[in-house]
Phi, psi and omega in degrees: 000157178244018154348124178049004178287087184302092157281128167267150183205114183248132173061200113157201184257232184286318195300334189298310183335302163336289188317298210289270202334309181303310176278301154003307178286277183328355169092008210292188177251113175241137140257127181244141169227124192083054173221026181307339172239094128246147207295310211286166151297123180227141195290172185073331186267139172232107164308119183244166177247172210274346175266015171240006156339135144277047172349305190269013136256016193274115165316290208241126181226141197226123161232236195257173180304321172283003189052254197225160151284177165297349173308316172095020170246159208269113169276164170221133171251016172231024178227165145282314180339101193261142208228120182245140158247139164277148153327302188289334177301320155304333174263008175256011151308153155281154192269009129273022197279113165276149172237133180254097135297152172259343154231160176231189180188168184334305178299298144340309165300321172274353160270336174277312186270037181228289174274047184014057176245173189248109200273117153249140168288075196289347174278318135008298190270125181315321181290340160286339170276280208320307170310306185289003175279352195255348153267021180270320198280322182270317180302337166267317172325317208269326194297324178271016202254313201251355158298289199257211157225023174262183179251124156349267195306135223088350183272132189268107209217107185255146196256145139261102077177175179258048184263180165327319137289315194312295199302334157294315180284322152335298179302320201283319193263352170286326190293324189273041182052061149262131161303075169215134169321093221234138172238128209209160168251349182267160165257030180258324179293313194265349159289311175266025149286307194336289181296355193262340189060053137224166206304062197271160213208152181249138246247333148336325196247355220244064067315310186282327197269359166278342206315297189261033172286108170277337168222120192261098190237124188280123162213028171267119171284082153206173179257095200267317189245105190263162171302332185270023149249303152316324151323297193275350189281179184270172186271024167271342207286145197253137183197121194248139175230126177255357182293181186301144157317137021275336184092189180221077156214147168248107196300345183246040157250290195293349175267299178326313172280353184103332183287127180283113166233113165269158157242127193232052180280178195033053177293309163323286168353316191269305216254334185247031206265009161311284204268351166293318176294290166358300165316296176300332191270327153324327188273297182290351180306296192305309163340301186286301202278328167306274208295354146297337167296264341214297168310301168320297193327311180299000000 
């Protein structure tokens, strides 16, 4: 239980709902900020606005997956509000106050380590990429469904690269008959496309092997699919990028030649976010109750 334990949870979308419902059962004390217009109830949960926060009880502060802009502000899909978190707001936390995000960036990095709290990255940690590849991979199934005008199956579909999502998504469109082809640079990556019974190709070669692609899907954060890979792919090929923003396609090449190139990051979010918030509320449950042992401890 998380009994008298204080989450603060500032913004994010439908996966938060999960999170509060999850810590809810567990007895914890939540202040949500930036939720004024949600309908529900949740015990324990109170809506605040972010200057009316207790900072110096708060353990924990959660914020949305996409964490903050460089700006430092926060989306919500249940406020008007533009919503900031600070240093000084932070240093008014106890110096066990963890801050949970799902990406961070400069900006972030720099309020945390400026008021010496301890930032975790929950997309970072393998049970959370891994759990969230499977709703990313049906979530690229509907983009390509609604995209093109073949069928998967059959489809000549090259994957770029073999992480935590590639590899999930890879599984997915080969179990629906595609022909497909996966490009990674280690050569333990490309031993286990092999083995995997598809085609690898070293992301060196990803011009000649774009030549006959009808679908191209990105989960490399670098600028991978360039105009000079696009020059050559055809202008029916399709190309969903899953990596984080900006992604590595360059996007204002292919609508200049004509090729639909998405940026689709935060899929799970969209097509899934029941079990996506699950995912997360699970992860952090187990988060929360170490570091409360951690504090017993002490």
């Amino acid at each position: 239980m998380l009994t008298d334990k204080h989450v603060v949870i500032i913004g994010g979308d439908a996966r938060q709902l999960e999170i509060i419902r999850k810590l809810s059962t567990l007895d914890a004390k939540i202040s949500l900020v930036g939720f004024e217009q949600l309908d529900d109830g949740f015990i324990g949960a109170s809506k605040q606005m972010i200057d009316e926060v207790e900072w110096h009880t708060a353990d924990a502060i959660l914020l949305p997956i996409s964490g903050m802009n460089l700006e430092g502000e926060i989306d919500t899909i249940f406020s008007n509000e533009t919503l900031k978190l600070t240093t000084e707001q932070l240093k008014q936390t106890p110096e066990h106050c963890v801050i949970y995000s799902g990406i961070s960036n400069n900006c972030l990095d720099e309020i945390t380590q400026t008021s010496k709290r301890k930032l975790v990255k929950l997309m970072e940690r393998d049970d959370v990429a891994i759990y969230n590849s499977i709703p990313t991979a049906e979530g690229a199934v509907m983009m390509a469904i609604q995209h093109t005008d073949i069928t998967i199956h059959g489809a000549n579909v090259a994957i770029l690269g073999l992480g935590r999502v590639g590899m999930s998504v890879a599984r997915t469109f080969d179990a629906l008959g595609a022909n497909v082809k996966v490009g990674a640079r280690e050569s333990h990556n490309l031993a286990r496309i092999t083995e995997m019974g598809m085609k690898p190709f070293h992301t060196s070669d990803i011009i000649e092997e774009m030549r006959n692609v009808d679908l191209c899907i990105n989960t490399i954060p670098a600028p991978i699919v360039s105009a000079n890979v696009l020059s050559e792919m055809p202008m029916h090929a399709l190309v969903i990028d899953l990596a984080s923003k900006p992604g590595g396609t360059d996007f204002r090449y292919a609508e200049k030649r004509g090729i639909k190139a998405l940026l689709a990051p935060g899929l799970p979010g969209i097509v899934a976010p029941k079990t996506a918030g699950q995912i997360l509320a699970k992860v952090l449950a187990t988060l929360l109750k170490e570091q409360q042992g951690q504090r017993g401890g002490v």
